[in-house]
N, C-alpha and C positions, 0 to 999 in steps of 0.2 A: 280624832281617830288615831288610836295608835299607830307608829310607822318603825322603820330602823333608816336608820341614813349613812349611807356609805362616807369612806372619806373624802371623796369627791364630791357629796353632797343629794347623791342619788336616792333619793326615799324611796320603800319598798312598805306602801299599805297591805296589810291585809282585808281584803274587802269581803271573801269570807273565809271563814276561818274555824277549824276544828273537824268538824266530819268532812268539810269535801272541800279544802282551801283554793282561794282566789287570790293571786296577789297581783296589785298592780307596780307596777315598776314606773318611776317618775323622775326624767334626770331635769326637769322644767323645761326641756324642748319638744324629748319627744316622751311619749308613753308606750308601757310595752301590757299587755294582760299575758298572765302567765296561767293558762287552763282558766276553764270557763265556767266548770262545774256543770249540774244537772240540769236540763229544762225547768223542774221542779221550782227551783232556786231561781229563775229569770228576772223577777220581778226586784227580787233583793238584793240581786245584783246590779242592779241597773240603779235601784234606791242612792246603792251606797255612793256608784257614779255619780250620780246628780250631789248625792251631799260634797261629795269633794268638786264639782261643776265642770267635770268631765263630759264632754260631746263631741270626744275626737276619743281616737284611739289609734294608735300608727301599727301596732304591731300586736297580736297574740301568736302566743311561744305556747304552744302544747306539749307536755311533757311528756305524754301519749294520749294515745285516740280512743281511750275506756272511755263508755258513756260518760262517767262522771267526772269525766277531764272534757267531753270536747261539745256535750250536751248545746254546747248556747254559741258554739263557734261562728256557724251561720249568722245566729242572728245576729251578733258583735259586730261582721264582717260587713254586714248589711246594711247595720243602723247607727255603727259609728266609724264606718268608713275604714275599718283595719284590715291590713293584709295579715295572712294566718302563715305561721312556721312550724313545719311538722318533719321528723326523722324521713327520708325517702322510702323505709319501706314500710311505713304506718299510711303515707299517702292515701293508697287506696282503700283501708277502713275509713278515713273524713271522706275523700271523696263517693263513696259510698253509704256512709252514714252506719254500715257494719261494726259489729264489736267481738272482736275474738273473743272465744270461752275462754275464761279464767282458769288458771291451774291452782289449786289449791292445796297447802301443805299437807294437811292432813286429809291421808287417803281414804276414808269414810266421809267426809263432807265433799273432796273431788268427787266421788262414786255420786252420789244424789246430785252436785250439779250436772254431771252428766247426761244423769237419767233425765232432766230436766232442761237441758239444753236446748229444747225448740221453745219454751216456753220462755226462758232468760233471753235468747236471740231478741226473740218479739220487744221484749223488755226495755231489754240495752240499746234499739237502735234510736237513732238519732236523726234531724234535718240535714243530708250529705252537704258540704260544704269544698269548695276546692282550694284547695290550695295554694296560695302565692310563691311561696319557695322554699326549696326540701335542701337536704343535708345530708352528707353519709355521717365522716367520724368528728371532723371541728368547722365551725362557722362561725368567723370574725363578726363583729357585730358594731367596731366603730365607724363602719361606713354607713353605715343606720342612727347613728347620735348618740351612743352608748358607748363607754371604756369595758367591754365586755363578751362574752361567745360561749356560743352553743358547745357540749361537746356529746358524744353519743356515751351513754350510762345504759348499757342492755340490763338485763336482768330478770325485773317486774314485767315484763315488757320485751320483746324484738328491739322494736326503737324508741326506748324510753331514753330522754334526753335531760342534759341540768344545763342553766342558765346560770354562770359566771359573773357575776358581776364587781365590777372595782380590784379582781383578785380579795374580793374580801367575804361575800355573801354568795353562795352557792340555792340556788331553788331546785331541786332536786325531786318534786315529784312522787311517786310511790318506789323510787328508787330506794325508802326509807321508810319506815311509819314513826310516826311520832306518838302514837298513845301512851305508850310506856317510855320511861326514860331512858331503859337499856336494851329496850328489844326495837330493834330496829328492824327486821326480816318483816315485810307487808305476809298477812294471811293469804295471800293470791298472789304467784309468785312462779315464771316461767321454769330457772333454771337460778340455784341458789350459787352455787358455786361461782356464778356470772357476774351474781347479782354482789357476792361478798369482796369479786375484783372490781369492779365497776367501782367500789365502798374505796377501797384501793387508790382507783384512779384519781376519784375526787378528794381526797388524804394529800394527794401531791400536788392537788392547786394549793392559793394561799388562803381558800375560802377558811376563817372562824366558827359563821355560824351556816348552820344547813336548816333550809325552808320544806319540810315535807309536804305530801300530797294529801293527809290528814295527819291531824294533832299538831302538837307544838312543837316549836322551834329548835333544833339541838347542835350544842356546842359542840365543837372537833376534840377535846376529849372524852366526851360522850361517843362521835364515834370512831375513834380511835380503840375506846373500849371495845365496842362493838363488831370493829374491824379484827381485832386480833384474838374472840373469844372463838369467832365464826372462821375465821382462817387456819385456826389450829383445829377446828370438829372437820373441817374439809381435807386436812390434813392425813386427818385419822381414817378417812375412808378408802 
């Protein structure tokens, strides 16, 4: 299976990957899941587990509590013993098993999720699961077995958070999209301006490369680009 390996020696699988990313995090002591992805997807996440002969799990890092980040949290927590870390004020959609409506860029497809809003509710929700330990803005992370920490990246999301690791690999979530190689703004997307400082914030770690919450992987001058195309249009308003 593909990985990346920090300098310290931290592999970072992807377990799944492209439409609704899973990655595990693996410094050989402990293990972190980073989002769980969909109920849908249970089975094959669990697959790729066992192909790597994972039956522990110490930690899953939710980058937020959208169904299709926190769908399989429960059952992770359940059946392979992980305590779950989630932003403090996303708490109560896990604990709850809730999913905020989505704001969408474009105001003719916000307008129909709207109208459709009891119906996505039903959709989106999930098995509630509670939470081990929550976080406002930074959360050290080497007194857990990792050279690494939480930091808050609002945006996408209230409490949408990245995971630091080595100062070298940032997992960042829908903080980003990866489908395209220069657009980075996710279609669903609270507050842009937030979301383009957040971009910002994590520009001043030493992260290289950025792990999104779907597609693939992109280099810091990839968004570097992205950072200063979207900070000059916020500029202008």
């Amino acid at each position: 299976m593909k990985s990346w390996i920090s300098k310290n020696g931290v592999q970072v699988f992807p377990l799944l990957y492209g439409r609704s990313n899973v990655f595990l995090v693996d410094t050989g002591e402990k293990k972190f899941l980073v989002d769980t992805s969909i109920s849908l997807f249970q089975k094959e996440l669990v697959k790729k587990l066992k192909k790597l002969k994972i039956d522990k799990i110490d930690y899953v890092v939710l980058t937020h509590t959208h169904f299709d980040h926190a769908g399989n949290a429960h059952f992770i927590k359940e059946h392979f013993g992980a305590q779950v870390i989630v932003h403090q004020s996303e708490k109560v959609n896990l604990e709850t098993g809730t999913n905020r409506m989505p704001i969408a860029k474009n105001r003719v497809f916000n307008h129909m999720l709207q109208r459709v809003s009891k119906a996505f509710q039903k959709t989106a929700s999930y098995k509630p699961c509670d939470a081990d330990i929550s976080f406002d803005q930074h959360f050290d992370l080497t007194h857990l077995g990792i050279n690494g920490y939480l930091i808050s990246t609002p945006g996408h999301s209230l409490g949408s958070i990245s995971f630091i690791i080595d100062d070298q690999f940032a997992i960042v979530g829908d903080e980003m999209f990866g489908i395209l190689k220069y657009k980075g703004v996710p279609p669903f997307v609270e507050d842009i301006p937030t979301l383009v400082h957040s971009w910002g914030k994590l520009l001043q770690t030493n992260a290289s490369l950025y792990f999104p919450g779907h597609g693939a992987v992109k280099t810091k001058s990839e968004v570097e680009q992205m950072y200063q195309e979207w900070n000059a249009k916020i500029q202008l308003l």
